[in-house]
C-alpha positions in Angstrom: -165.4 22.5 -88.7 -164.2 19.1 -89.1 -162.1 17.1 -86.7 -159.4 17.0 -89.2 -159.5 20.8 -90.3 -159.3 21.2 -86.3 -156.5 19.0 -86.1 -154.1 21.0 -88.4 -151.3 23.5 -87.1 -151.6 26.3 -90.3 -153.6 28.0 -88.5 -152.8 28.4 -85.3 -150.9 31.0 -83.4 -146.7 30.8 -83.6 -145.5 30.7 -80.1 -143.7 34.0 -78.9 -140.4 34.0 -76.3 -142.8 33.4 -73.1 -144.3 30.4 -75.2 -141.1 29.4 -76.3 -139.7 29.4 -72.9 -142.5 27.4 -71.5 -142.7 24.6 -74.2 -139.0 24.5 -72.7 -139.7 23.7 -69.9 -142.5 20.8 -71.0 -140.2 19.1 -73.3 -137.3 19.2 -70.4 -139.9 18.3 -67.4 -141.5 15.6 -70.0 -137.7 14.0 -70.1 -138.3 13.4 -66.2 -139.4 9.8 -65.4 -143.0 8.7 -65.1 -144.5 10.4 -62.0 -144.7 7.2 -60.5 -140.5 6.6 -60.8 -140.1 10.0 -59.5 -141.8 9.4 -56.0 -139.1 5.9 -56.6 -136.4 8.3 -57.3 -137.3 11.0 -54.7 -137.3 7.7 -52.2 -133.8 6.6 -52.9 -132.8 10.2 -52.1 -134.5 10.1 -49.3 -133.1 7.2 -47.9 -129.5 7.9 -48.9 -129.8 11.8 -47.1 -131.4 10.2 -44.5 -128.6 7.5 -43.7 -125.8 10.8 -44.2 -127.5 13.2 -42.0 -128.4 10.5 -38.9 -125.7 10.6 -35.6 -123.4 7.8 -35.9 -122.7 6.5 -32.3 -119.8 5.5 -30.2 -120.4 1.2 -30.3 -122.8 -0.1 -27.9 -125.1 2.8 -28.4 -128.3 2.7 -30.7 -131.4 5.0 -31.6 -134.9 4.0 -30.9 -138.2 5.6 -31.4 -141.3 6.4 -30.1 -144.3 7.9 -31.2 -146.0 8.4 -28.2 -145.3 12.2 -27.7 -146.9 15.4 -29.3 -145.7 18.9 -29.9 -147.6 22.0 -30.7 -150.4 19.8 -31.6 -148.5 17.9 -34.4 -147.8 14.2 -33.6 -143.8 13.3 -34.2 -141.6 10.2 -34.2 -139.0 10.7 -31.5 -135.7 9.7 -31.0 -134.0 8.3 -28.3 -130.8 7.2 -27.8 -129.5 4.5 -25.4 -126.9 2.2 -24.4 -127.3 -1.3 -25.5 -125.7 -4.2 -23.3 -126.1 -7.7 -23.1 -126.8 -9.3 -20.0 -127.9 -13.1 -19.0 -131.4 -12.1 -18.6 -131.0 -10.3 -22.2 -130.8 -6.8 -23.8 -131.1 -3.9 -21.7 -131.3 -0.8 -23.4 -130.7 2.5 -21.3 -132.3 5.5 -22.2 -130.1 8.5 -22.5 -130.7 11.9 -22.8 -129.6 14.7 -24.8 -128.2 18.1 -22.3 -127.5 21.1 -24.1 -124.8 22.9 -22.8 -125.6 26.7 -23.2 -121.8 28.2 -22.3 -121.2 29.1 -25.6 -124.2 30.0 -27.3 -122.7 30.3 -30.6 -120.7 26.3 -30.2 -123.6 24.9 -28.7 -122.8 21.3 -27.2 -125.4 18.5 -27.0 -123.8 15.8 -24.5 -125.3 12.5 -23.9 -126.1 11.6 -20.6 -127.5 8.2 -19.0 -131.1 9.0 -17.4 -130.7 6.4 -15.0 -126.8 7.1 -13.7 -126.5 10.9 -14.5 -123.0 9.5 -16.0 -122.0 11.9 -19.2 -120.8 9.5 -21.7 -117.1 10.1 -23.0 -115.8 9.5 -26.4 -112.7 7.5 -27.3 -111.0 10.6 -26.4 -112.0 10.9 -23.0 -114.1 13.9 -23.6 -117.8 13.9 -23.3 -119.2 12.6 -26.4 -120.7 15.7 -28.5 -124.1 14.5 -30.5 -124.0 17.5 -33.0 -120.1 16.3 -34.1 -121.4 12.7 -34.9 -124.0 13.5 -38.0 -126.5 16.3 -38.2 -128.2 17.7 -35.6 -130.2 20.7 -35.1 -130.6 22.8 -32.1 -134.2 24.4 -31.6 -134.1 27.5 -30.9 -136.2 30.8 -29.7 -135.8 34.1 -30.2 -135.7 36.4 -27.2 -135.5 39.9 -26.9 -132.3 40.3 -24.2 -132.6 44.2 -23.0 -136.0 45.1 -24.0 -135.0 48.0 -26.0 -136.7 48.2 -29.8 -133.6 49.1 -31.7 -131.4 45.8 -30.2 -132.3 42.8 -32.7 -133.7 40.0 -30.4 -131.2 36.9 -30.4 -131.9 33.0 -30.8 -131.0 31.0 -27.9 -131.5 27.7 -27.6 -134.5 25.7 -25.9 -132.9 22.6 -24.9 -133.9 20.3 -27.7 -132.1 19.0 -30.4 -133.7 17.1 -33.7 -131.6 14.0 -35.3 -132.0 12.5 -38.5 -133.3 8.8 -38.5 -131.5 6.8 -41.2 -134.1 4.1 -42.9 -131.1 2.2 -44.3 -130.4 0.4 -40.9 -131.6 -2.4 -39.8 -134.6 -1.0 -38.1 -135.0 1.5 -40.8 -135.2 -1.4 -43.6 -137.8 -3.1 -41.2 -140.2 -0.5 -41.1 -140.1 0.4 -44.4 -141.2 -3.4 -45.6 -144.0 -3.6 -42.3 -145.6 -0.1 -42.9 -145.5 -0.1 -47.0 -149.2 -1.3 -46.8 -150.1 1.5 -44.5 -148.2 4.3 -46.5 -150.2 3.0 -49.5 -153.3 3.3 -47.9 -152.6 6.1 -45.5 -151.9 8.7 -48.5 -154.5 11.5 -48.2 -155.5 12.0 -51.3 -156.4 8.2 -52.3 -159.5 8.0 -50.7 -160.3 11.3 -51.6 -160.2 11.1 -55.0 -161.8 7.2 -55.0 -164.7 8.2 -53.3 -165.0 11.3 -55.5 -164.8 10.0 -58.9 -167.4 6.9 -57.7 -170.2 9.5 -57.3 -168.8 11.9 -60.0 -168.0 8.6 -62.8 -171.5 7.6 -63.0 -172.9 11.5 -63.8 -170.7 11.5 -66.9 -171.5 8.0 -68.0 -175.2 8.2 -67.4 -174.8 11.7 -69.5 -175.5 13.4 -66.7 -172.9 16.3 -67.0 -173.2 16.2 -70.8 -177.2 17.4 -69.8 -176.0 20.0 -67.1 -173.2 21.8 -69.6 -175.7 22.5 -72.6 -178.5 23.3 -70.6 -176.3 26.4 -68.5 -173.6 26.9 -71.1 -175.7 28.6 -73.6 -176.9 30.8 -70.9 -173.3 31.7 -69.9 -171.4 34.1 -71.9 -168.1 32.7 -72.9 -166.1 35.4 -71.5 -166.9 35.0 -68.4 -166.5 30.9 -68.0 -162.9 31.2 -67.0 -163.4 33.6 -64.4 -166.2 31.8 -63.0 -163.5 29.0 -63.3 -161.1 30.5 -61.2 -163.7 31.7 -58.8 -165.0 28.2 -58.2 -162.0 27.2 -57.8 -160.8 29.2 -54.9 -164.1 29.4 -52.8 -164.0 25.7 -52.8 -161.7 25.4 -50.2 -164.7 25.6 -48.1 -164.8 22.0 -48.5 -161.4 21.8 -47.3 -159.5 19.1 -50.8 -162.6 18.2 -52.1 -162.1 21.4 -54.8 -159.4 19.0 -56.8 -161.6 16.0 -57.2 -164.8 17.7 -58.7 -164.0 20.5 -60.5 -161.0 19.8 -62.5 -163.0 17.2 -65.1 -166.1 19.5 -65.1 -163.9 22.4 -66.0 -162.6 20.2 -68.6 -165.8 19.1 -70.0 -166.9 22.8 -69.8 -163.9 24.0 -72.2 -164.8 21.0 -74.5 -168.2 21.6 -75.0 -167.6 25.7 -76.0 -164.8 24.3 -78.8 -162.0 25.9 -76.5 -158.9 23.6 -74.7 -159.8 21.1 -71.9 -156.6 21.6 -70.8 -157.2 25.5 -70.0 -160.0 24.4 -68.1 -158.0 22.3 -65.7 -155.0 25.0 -65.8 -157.7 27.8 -64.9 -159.9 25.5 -62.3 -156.6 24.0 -60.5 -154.8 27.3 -60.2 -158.1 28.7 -58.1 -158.1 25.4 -55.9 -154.5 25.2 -55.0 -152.4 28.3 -55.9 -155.3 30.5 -54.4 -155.8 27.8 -51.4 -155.4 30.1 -49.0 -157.7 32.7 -50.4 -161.6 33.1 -49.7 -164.8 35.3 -49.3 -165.9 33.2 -46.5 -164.2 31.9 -43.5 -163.1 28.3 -44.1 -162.4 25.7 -41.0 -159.0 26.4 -42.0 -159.1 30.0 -40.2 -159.5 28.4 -36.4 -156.8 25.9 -37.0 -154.1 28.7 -38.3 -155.0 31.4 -36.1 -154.9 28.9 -32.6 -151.2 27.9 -34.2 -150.2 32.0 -34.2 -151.8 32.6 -31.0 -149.8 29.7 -29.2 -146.5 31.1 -30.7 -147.6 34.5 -29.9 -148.2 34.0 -26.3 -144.4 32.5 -26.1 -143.5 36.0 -25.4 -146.5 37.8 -24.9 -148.9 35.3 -22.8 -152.2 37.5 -23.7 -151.5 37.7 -27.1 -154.8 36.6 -28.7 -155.2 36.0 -32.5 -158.5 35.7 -34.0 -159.5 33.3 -36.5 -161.3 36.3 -38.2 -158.2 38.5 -38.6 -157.3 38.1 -42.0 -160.3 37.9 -43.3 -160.9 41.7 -45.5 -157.3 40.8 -46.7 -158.6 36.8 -48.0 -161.6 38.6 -49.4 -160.2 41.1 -51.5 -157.1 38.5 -52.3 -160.0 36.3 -53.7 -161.0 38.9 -56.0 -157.9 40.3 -57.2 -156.7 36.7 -57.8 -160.1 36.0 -60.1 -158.9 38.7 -62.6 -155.1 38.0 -62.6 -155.8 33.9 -63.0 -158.5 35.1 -65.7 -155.5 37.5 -67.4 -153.2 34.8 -67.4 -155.6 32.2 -68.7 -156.7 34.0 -71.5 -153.4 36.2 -72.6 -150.8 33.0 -72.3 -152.3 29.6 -71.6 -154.9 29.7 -73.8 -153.2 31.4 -76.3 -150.2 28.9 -76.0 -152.9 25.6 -75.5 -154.3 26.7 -79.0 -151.4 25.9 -81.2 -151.4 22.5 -80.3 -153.5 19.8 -81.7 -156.6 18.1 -80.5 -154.4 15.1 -79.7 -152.0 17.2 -77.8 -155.0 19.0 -75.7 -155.8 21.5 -78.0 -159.3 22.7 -79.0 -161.5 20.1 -80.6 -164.5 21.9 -82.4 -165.8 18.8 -84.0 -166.5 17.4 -80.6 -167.7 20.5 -79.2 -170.2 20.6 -81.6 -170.8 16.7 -80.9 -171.1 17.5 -77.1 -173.6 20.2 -77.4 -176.0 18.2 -79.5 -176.4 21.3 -81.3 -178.0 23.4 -78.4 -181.1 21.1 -77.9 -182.3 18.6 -74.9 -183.9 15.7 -75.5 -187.5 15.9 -73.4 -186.4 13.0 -71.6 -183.5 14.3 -70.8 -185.4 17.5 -69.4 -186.9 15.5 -67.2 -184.3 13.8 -65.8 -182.3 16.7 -64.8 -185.9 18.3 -63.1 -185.6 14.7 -61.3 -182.0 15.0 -60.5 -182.3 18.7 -59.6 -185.1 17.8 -57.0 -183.5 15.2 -55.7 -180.0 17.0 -55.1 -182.0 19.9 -53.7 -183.7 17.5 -51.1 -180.2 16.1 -50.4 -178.9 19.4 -50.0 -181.5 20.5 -47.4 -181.7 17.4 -45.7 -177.9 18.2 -45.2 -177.7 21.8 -44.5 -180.5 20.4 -41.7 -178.6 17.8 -40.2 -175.6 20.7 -40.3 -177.7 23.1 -37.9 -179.9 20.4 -35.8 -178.3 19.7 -32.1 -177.7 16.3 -31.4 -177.7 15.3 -35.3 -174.6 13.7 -36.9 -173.5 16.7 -38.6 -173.7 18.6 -35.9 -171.1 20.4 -33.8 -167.0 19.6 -34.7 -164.5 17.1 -35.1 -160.9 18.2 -34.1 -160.5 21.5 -35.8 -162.9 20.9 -38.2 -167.2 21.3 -38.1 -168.4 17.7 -38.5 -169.8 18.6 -42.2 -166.2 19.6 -43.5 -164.7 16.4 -42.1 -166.9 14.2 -43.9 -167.6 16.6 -46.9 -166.5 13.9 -49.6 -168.9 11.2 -48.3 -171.4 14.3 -48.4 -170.0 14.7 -51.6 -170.6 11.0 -53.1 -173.7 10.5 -51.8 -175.2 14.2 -53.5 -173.8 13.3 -56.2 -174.8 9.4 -57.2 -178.4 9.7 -56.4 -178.8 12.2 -58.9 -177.0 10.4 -61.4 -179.2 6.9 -60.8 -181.9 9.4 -60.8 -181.4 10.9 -64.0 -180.2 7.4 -65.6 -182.9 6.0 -64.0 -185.6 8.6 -66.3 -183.8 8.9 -69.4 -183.7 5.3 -69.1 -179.6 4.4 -69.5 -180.2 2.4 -65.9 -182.5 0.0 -65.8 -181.5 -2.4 -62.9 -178.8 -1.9 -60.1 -177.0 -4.2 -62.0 -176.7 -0.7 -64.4 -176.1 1.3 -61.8 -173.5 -0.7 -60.5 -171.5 -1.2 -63.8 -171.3 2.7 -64.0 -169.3 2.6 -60.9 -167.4 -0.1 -62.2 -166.4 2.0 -65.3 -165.7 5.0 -63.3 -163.1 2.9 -60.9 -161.4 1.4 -64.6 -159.7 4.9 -65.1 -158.6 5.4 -61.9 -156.1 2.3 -62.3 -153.0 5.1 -63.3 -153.9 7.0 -59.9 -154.2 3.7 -58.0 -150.7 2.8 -59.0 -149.3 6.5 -58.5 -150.6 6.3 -54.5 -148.7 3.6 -54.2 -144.7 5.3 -54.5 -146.2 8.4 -53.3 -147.7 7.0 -50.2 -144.2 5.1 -49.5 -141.9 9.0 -50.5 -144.2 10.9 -48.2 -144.3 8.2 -45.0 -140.1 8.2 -45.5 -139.5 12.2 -45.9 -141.5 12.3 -42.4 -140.1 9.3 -40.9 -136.6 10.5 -41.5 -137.0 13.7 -39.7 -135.8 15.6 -42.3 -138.3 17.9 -43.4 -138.8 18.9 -39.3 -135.2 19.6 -39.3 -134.5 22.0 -42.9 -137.8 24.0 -41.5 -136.2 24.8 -38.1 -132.5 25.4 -40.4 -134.1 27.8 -42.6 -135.5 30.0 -39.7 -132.7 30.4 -38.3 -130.9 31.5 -41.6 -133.7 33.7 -42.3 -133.2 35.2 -39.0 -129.4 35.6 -39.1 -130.2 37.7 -42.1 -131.8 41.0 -40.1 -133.9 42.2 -43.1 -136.3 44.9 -42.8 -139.8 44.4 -42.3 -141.1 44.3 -46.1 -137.7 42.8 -46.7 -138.8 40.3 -44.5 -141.9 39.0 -45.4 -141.1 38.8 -49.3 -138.2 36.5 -47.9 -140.7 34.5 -45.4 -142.9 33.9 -48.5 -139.9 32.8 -50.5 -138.5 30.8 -48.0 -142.2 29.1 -47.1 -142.8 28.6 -50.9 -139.8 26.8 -51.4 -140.6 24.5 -48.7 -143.6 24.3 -49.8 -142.1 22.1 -53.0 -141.0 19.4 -50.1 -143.4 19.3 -47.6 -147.3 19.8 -48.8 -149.0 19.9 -45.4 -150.2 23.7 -44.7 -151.0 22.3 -41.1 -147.9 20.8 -40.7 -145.6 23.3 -41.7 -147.5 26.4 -40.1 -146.7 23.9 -36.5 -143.2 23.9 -37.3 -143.0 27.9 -38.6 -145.1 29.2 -36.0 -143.3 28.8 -33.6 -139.9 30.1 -34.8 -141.4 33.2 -37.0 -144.4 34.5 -35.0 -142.4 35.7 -31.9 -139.0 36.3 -34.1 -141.1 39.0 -36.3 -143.1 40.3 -33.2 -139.4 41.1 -31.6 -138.8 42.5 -35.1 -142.6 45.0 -35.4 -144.3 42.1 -37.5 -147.7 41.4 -35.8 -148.8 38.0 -35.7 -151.5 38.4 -38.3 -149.2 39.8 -40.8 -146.9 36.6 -40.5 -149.7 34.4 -40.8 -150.8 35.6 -43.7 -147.6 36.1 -45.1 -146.8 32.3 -44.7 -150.2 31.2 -46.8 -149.6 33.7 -49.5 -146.2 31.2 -49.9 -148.3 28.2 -48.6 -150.5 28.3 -51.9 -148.4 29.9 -54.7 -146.4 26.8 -55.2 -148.6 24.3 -54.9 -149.6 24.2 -58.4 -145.9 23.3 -59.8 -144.3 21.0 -57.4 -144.5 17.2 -58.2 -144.8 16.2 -54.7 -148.4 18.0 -53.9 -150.1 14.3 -53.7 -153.0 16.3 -55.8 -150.9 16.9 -58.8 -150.5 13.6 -59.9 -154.7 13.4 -59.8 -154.6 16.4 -61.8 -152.2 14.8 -65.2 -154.3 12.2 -64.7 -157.2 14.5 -65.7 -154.8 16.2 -68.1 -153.5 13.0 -69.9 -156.8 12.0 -70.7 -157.2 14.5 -72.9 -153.9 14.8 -73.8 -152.0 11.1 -73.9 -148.8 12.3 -73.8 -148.8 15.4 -71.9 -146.4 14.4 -68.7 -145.1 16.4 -65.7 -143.5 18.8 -67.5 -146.7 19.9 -69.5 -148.4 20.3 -65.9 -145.5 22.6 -64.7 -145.5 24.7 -68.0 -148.8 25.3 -68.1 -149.4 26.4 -64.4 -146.0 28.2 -63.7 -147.6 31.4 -65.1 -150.3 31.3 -62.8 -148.0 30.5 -60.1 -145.3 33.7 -60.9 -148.2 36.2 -61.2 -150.2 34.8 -58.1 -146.8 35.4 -56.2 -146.0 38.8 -57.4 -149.2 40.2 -56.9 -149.6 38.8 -53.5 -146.5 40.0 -52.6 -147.3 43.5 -53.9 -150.9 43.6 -51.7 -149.2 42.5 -48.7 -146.8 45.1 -48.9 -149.2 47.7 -49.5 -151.2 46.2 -46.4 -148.1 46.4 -44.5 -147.2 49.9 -45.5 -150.8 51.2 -44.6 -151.3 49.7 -41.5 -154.8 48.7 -42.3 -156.4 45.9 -40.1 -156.4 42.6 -41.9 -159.6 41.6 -40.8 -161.9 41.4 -38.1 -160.2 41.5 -34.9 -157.1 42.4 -35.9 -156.0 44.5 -33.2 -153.1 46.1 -35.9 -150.6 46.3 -32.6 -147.7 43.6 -32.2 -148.4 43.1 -28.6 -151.5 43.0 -26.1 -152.5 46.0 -24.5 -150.3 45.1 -21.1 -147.2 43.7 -22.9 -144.3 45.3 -20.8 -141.9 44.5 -23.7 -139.4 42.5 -21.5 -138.6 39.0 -22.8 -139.9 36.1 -20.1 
């Protein structure tokens, strides 16, 4: 079939409502700026909400901050407010504090008090100056069960801290936007991931590396099953912790092309198992201890011999792994694929002239046999030497780092390293490098297409720094719990609205980490006091943790992934992204939703040391 006949629209299939609705939402999410102007846009907002919410104080009285203290394991810029006064030796700035006055539980009061003095600081009225009257301010609470009886709804009463806004329109604000702009460039995650991904993973493609690997396996893979395998791959790579979006979304792609079907499906089948199933696995991931030690320190708020292990969801992440294989593969096939295959070549549909230009007609070269026995060898030595080094005491890759084993934190330099030997290797045989001056140019030519990434880190680096520098994000997480709470749902009720709520947060805030330290602690012992075990809300909050990931513009990956997806399709922009992975994302959700209600409803152990009770053994069930 010939590019051109390929190219034409006669016959391809009409779209139906769904596909109607969804090429909606691409032409309306396409109208959006360039991705890059967006994370400008989402700045300005950023700055604007954060100079409206922030406490405007009585004259003489300022805000400075600190970074020196952590909380639940999560380090956070803190506020403090003094009183500012010129003297002939210079500024002095006393430190005042924030006291929460607890008489009315439902008015609470946050009065300002001089550390030094103990005086209360008045307002023009006379009356002590009230914080939570003078901008936003939002009192952390806990919620406590009062009588110990099951059928009285516990209540939230406050802990004595209260979060503030920090406006980045002042002074200071303007200040540390210009001196940390180079560090929010450089400190966003995912630009050294992807970097130091595509260096090793460039020079396979350009040495024909990949193009060698897809026809030697693909004939031997039945077509049916690539998008399955897809989705599978996809998911179980969250053993390396982010490294799943950097190397499988362009092989996917590749894989697609070469069998005469969409690229674009590829990507749309690959990225829904890395992100929207995220939280899903066979094995247990590094990410198991770090969740489980958050539930268990907000579990033993209430009940200090709570325990939570990091093996207690695991039957439910195994079967979730499964059951999300066959509904991404249902998805893929009955409305992406279907919907991808009325568009054009150009556009990211199929291309069967270059299929049948990729696949060399279903022969190797015999030089090219022999450079993927070379590159095999090699790999498999790397990948020995490595799994070694994993389980030697006293090696570098032994042991952890933080919450992490030593391998997982330094997966993508494991990564680059497996992955351009082989390629010099293989170039090196079939004779495409010659000197390391070849070798080197491949890396060049890998790094000239990441210039649209490069560019993207940049405003994204600077939106992310400024959402957590404001405080915001801290302070709608700790709001929304206490709506949530205020609503008294039942226990199913309750978790399809903890999902909801976490997935919607999950749009603003990307850290799993980072959100589980601010939820935990709210939800864990609020659903205990409600019948909701620990486990249960744990898993319930990464059910919402990955659904969403695959549609929100601000998941730092999902600007790598148009990059992948503009490549095959020049013109495809946010909005094609969105329509393309919202069905995953609405079936992922409903049928998680669905098993974690059946879970609930059965009482079934989640996994391996889950103890299926709310409380330890020798909980007396009286608040502390």
């Amino acid at each position: 079939m010939s590019k051109e006949t390929a190219s034409t629209g006669s016959d391809r299939p009409k779209a139906g409502i769904l596909g109607s609705f969804l090429n909606g939402i691409e032409w309306l999410g396409n109208k959006l700026p360039d991705p890059a102007f967006l994370f400008l846009i989402g700045l300005g907002l950023v700055l604007l909400a954060s100079n409206l919410a922030a406490p405007s104080l009585p004259e003489g009285f300022e805000v400075r901050w600190r970074v020196d203290v952590a909380n639940g394991g999560v380090d956070e810029r803190v506020g403090v407010i003094g009183r500012v006064t010129e003297t002939e030796g210079g500024e002095v700035f006393e430190p005042a504090s924030i006291v929460v006055d607890n008489a009315d539980p439902a008015n609470l009061m946050a009065r300002l008090v001089i550390d030094e003095t103990g005086e209360t600081v008045v307002g023009p009225d006379g009356a002590p100056l009230n914080v939570g009257e003078h901008g936003w301010a939002v009192f952390e609470k806990v919620p406590v069960d009062t009588d110990g009886d099951p059928e009285t709804p516990p209540v939230l009463v406050s802990n004595g801290r209260v979060m503030f806004a920090r406006s980045l329109l002042t002074s200071e604000g303007i200040y540390w936007l210009l001196a940390s702009m180079e560090a929010n460039f450089l400190g966003f995650a995912p630009l050294g991931v992807v970097l130091l991904g595509m260096l090793g993973i460039g020079p396979m493609e350009r040495v024909g590396l990949i193009s060698a690997l897809l026809r030697a396996s693909l004939s031997r893979v039945p077509g049916m099953l690539l998008t399955p395998a897809m989705i599978f791959l996809g998911i179980m790579s969250s053993l390396g912790s982010d490294a799943g979006y950097v190397v499988l979304p362009p092989l996917a792609a590749l894989a697609y092309l070469a069998v005469g079907r969409s690229p674009l499906a590829g990507i749309a089948a690959v990225f829904a198992g890395v992100a929207a199933g995220f939280n899903a696995n066979l094995l247990i991931t590094s990410l198991e201890p770090l969740m489980s030690n958050l539930s268990q320190n907000a579990a033993q708020t209430i009940d200090a011999d709570r325990a939570v292990a990091a093996t207690a969801a695991w039957y439910f992440m195994a079967i979730s792994t499964i059951v999300l294989t066959f509904v991404g593969w249902a998805i893929t096939a009955v409305f992406v694929e279907k919907r991808l295959a009325a568009k054009s070549p150009e556009d990211g549909g199929p291309d069967l002239a270059h299929a049948s230009t990729l696949d060399g007609h279903g022969t190797l070269k015999p030089e090219e046999v022999k450079g993927l026995l070379w590159a095999g060898v090699v790999f498999a030595i790397g990948l020995a030497f490595t799994a070694m080094l994993v389980f030697w005491k006293g090696s570098p890759l032994y042991g952890t780092d933080g919450p992490f084993p030593r391998w997982v934190a330094v997966i993508v330099p494991l990564m680059f390293i497996l992955t351009i030997v082989p390629a010099c290797v293989y170039g090196a045989v079939v004779g495409n490098i010659k000197s390391t001056k070849d070798a080197a140019r491949t890396m060049v030519e890998s790094m000239a297409g990441m210039a649209p990434i490069i560019v993207l880190a940049f405003f994204a680096g600077q939106f992310v720094a400024a959402f957590d520098e404001s405080g915001l994000g801290r302070m709608l997480a700790f709001s929304g719990g206490e709506w949530l709470f205020n609503q008294q749902f039942g226990a199913g009720a309750l978790l399809i609205a903890f999902i909801l709520v976490t997935m919607v947060f999950n749009l603003f805030v990307g850290s799993m980490s980072a959100k589980y330290a601010l939820f935990a602690p709210i939800f864990v012992p609020m659903f205990m006091l409600i019948g909701i075990r620990p486990e249960m809300t744990q898993t319930a909050y990464r059910i919402g943790d990955s659904t969403t990931n695959i549609i929100t513009p601000l998941n730092p990956y999902m600007v790598i992934i148009l990059m992948y997806v503009q490549k095959y399709a020049p013109k495809a922009g946010i909005g094609t992204l969105i329509a393309m992975m919202l069905p995953y994302t609405i079936a992922f959700t409903l049928v998680w939703m669905a098993l974690i209600l059946i879970w609930n409803a059965t009482g079934l152990p989640l996994g391996v040391g889950d103890p299926v009770e709310v409380f330890s053994e020798g909980y007396g069930a009286v608040a502390p």
